[in-house]
ROKEBA-524369 format. One line per field, with one value per residue (C-alpha): residue in one letter; z negated, y, x. Coordinates in Angstrom, 1 decimal. Example, Ala and Ser with C-alpha at 12.3 -4.5 7.8 and 13.67 -1.06 7.14 Angstrom:
REM residues 2
rest c(a,s)
zz c(-7.8,-7.1)
yy c(-4.5,-1.1)
xx c(12.3,13.7)
This chain:
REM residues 127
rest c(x,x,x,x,x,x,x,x,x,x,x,x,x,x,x,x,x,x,x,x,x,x,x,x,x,x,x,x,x,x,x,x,x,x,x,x,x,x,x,x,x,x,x,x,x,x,x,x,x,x,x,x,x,x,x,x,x,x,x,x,x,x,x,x,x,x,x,x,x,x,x,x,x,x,x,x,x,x,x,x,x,x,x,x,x,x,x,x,x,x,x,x,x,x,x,x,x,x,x,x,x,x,x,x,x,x,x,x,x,x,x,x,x,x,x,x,x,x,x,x,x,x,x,x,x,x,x)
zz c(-3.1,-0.5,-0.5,2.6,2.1,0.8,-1.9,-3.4,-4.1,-6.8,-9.6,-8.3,-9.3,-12.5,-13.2,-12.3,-14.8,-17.5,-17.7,-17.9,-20.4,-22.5,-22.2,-25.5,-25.0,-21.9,-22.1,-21.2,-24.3,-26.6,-28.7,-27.7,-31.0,-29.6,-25.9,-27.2,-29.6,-26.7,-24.1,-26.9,-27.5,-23.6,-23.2,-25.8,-24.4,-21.4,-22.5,-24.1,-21.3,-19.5,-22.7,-22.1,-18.5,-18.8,-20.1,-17.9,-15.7,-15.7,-13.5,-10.8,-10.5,-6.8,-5.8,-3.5,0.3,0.5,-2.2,-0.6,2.4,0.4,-0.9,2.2,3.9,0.8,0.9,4.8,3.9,1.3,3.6,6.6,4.2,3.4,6.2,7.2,4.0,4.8,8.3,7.8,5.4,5.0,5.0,8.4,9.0,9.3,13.0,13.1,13.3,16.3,17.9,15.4,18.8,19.5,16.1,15.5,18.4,20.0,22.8,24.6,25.8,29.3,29.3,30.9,34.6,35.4,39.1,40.3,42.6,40.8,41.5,43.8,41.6,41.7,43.9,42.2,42.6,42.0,44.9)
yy c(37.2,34.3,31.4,30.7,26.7,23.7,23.6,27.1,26.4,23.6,26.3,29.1,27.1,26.2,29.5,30.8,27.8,28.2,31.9,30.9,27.9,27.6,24.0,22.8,22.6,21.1,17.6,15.3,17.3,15.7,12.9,9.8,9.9,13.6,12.7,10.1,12.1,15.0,12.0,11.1,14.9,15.2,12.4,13.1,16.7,15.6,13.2,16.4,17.9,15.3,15.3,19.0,19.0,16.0,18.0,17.9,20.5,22.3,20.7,22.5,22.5,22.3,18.2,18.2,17.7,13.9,13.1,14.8,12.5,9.4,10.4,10.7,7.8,5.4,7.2,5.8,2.7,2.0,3.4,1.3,-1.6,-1.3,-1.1,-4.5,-6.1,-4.3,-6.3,-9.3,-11.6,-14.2,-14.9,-16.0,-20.0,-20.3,-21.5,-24.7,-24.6,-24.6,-27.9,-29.5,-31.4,-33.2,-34.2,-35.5,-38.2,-40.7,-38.4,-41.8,-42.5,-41.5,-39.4,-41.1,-41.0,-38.2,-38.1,-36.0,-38.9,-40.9,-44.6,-46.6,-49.4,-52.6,-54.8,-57.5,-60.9,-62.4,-60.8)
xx c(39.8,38.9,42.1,43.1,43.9,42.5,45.5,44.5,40.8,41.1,43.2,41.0,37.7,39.4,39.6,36.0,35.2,36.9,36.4,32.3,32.8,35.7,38.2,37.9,33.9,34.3,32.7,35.9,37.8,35.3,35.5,33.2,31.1,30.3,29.7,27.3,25.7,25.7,24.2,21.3,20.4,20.2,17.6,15.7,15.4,14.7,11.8,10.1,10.2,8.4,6.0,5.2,4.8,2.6,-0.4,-3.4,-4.0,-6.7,-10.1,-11.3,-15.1,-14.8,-14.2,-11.0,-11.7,-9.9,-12.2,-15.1,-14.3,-14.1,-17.5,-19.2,-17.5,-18.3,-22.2,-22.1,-21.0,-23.7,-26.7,-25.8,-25.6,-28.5,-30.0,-28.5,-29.9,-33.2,-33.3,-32.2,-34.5,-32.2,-28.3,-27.1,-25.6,-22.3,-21.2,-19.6,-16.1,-14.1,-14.2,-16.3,-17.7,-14.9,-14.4,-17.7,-17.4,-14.6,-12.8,-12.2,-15.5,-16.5,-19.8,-22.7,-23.5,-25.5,-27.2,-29.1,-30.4,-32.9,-32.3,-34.9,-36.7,-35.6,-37.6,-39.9,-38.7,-42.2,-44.1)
């Protein structure tokens, strides 16, 4: 039996449904002391549930591959880190900061003259 419009479906659900679950225990015939007391026993069943399913799973002996890449990436860090400490007998200076030369002088004043002419003495006025 397949309805052949929109119209016919809603009274032909109704039907499949209540022939599975009764009206009277359908949860809008209820009073509201029963659809809370229906609502609390619902949550609680469903927070067992999530109890139960909670339990540990059982441990593999074999370690999963992502954490048997983590493993050997961390065990490269550490060995190339130590080689660094191993060559290095002291901690390098920090550079100075960027532009730490202009700071550290006036930006007004012109640099010296630099020739590469050297200048002819200055003749003696006493000879």
């Amino acid at each position: 039996m397949r309805p052949r419009t929109d119209a016919e479906l809603p009274p032909l659900l109704l039907e499949i449904l209540a022939a599975r679950v009764p009206v009277s225990s359908w949860k809008t015939a209820t009073t509201r002391s029963e659809r809370i007391n229906h609502a609390r026993d619902e949550t609680q069943a469903r927070a067992a549930a999530e109890d139960r399913a909670a339990a540990p799973a059982p441990v593999s002996p074999v370690t999963p591959m992502p954490q048997r890449v983590e493993q050997a990436v961390s065990g490269l860090d550490a060995e190339r880190r130590h080689r660094r400490e191993e060559a290095v007998t002291r901690r390098p200076t920090k550079p100075a900061r960027l532009g730490a030369s202009y700071r550290s002088g006036n930006l007004f004043l012109l640099p010296e003259d630099d020739t590469d002419h050297p200048q002819p003495d200055p003749p003696d006025e006493g000879a």
